[in-house]
C-alpha positions as CSV (number, residue, x, y, z in Angstrom):
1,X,16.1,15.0,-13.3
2,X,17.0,13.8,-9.9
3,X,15.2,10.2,-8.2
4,X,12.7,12.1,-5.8
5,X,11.3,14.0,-9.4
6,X,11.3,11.4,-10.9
7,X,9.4,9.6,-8.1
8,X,7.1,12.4,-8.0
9,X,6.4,12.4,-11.6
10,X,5.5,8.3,-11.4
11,X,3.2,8.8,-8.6
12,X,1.1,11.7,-10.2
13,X,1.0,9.4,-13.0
14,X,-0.8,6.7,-10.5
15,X,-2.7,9.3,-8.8
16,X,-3.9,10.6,-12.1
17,X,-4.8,6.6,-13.4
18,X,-6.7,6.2,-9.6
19,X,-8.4,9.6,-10.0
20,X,-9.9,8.4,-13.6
21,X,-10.6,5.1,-12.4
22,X,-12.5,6.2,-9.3
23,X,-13.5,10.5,-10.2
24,X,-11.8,11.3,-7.7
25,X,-8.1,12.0,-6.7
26,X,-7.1,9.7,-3.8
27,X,-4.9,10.5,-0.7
28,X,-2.3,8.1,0.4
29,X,-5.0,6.2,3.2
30,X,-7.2,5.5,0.3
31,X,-4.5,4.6,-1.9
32,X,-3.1,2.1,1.2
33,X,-7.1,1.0,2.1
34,X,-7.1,-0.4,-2.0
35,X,-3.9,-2.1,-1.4
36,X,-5.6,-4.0,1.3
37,X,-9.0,-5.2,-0.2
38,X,-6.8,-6.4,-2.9
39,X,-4.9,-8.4,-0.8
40,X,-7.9,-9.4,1.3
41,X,-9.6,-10.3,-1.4
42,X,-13.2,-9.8,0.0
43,X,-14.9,-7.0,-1.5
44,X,-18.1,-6.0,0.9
45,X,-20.4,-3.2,0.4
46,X,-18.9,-2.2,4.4
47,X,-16.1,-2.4,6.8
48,X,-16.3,-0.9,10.1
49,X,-13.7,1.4,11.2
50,X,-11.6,-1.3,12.9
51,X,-11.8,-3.6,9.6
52,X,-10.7,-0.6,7.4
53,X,-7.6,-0.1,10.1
54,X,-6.8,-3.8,9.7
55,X,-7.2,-3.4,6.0
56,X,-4.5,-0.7,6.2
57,X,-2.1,-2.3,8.0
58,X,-2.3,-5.6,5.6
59,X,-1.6,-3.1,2.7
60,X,1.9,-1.5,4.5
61,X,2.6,-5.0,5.6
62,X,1.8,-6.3,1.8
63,X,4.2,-3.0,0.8
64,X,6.7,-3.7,3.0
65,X,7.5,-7.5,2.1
66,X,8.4,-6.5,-1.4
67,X,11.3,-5.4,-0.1
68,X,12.2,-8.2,2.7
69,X,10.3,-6.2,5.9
70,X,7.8,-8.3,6.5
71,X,6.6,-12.1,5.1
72,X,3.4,-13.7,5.1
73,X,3.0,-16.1,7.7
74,X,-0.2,-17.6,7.5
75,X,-4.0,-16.9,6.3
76,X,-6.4,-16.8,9.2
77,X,-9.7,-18.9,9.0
78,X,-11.7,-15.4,7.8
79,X,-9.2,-15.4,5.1
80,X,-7.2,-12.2,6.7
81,X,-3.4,-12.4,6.0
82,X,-0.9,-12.1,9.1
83,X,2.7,-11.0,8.4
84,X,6.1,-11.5,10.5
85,X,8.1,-9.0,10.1
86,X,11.6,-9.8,9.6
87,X,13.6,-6.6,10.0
88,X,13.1,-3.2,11.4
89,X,12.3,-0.5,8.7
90,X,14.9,2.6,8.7
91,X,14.4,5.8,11.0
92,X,13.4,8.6,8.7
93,X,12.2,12.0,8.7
94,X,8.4,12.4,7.4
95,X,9.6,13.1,4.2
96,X,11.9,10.6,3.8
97,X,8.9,8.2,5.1
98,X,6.4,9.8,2.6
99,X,9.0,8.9,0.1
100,X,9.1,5.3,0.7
101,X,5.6,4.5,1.0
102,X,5.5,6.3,-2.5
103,X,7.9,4.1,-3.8
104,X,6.7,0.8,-2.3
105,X,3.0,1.8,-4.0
106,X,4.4,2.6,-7.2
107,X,6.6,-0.8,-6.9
108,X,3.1,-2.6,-5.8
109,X,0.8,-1.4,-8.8
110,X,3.6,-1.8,-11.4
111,X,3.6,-5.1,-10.2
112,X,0.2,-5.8,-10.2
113,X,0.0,-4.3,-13.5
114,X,-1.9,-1.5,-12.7
C-alpha cells in the first residue's frame, strides 16, 4: 500500500463518518466550512455568503498552522480568529494540493477526536 492509498482510504473513512453524521456525503467546501464554525465557535441558523467565505478561510488558516503555516494572532472583538502566516506553502499541482488539504483534514479531526 503506498501513502496516497492509504491517504485515500483514511479520508473515505471521514467522508463515510461526516456522511452518517449529517445524511449526506460532504465535498471538500463543506468539509472546510465545518472546520471553520468549529473554530468560530458561533453556531447561527445563517451566514451570508461573505461570512461562509470568511468561515472558509479560518478553517485552511486553522489547517495550515498545524503544520507551522500560519499562527493565530489575535481574536477580533466579534470573536473571529485572524492568523499570520509565517511561511509560504509549497507550489504544487492540483493534485498534489488536493492531497494536502486531505491530509491537514484528516490531521485536524484526528485531533479533535472526530
Amino acid at each position: 500500500m503506498t501513502e496516497k492509498d492509504d491517504l485515500q482510504l483514511r479520508w473515505w473513512a471521514l467522508e463515510a463518518k461526516l456522511m452518517e453524521r449529517f445524511g449526506k456525503k460532504p465535498d471538500m467546501e463543506a468539509i472546510l466550512f465545518l472546520v471553520g464554525i468549529q473554530e468560530f465557535g458561533d453556531l447561527q441558523e445563517k451566514f451570508t455568503k461573505e461570512q461562509k467565505q470568511d468561515l472558509m478561510h479560518v478553517a485552511v488558516c486553522s489547517l495550515f498552522s498545524q503544520s507551522g503555516y500560519y499562527e493565530l494572532e489575535k481574536v477580533d472583538e466579534e470573536g473571529w480568529p485572524h492568523f499570520r502566516q509565517l511561511k509560504s506553502l509549497p507550489v504544487m499541482n492540483v493534485i498534489d494540493q488536493e492531497n494536502f488539504m486531505k491530509d491537514h483534514l484528516l490531521l485536524y479531526f484526528e485531533k479533535q477526536q472526530i
